[in-house]
C-alpha positions as CSV (number, residue, x, y, z in Angstrom):
1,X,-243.2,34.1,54.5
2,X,-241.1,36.4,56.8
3,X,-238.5,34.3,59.4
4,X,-236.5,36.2,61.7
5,X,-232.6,35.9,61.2
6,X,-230.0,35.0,64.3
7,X,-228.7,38.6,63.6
8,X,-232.2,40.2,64.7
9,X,-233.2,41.2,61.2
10,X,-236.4,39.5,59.3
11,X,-236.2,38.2,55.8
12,X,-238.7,38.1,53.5
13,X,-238.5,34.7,51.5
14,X,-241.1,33.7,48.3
15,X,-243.9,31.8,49.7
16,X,-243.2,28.9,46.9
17,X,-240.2,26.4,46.8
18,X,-238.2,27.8,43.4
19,X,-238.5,24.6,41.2
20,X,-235.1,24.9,40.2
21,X,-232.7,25.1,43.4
22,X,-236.0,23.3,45.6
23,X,-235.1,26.7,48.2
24,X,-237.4,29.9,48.6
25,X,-236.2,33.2,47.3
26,X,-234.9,35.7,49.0
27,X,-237.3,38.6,48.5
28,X,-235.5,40.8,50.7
29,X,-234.2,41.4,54.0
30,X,-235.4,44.1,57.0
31,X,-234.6,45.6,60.1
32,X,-238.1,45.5,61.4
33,X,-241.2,42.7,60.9
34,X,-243.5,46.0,60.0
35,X,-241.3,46.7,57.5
36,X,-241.2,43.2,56.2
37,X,-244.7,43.2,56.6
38,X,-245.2,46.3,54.6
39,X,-242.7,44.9,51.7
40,X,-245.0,41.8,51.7
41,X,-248.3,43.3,50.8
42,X,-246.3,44.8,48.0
43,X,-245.5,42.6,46.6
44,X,-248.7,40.6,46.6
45,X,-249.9,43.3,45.4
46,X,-248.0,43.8,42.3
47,X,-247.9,40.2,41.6
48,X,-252.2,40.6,41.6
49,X,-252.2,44.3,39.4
């Protein structure tokens, strides 16, 4: 789940609640939506491989 930030940037946040603090994690954060994009299908991918 990627939200934009007031400053312009785009963070990547965890597409789960963490059961624990009931917030998403904070999987990163990015200057550009590609590039959050890009980190994205990263990390789906690792979580799959």
């Amino acid at each position: 789940m990627i939200r934009k930030l007031k400053t312009g940037q785009y963070r990547l946040y965890s597409r789960k609640k963490d059961a624990k603090t009931g917030k998403r994690k904070n999987l990163g954060t990015f200057t550009t939506r590609n590039a959050a994009e890009a980190h994205e299908k990263a990390v789906q991918y690792f979580k799959h491989h």
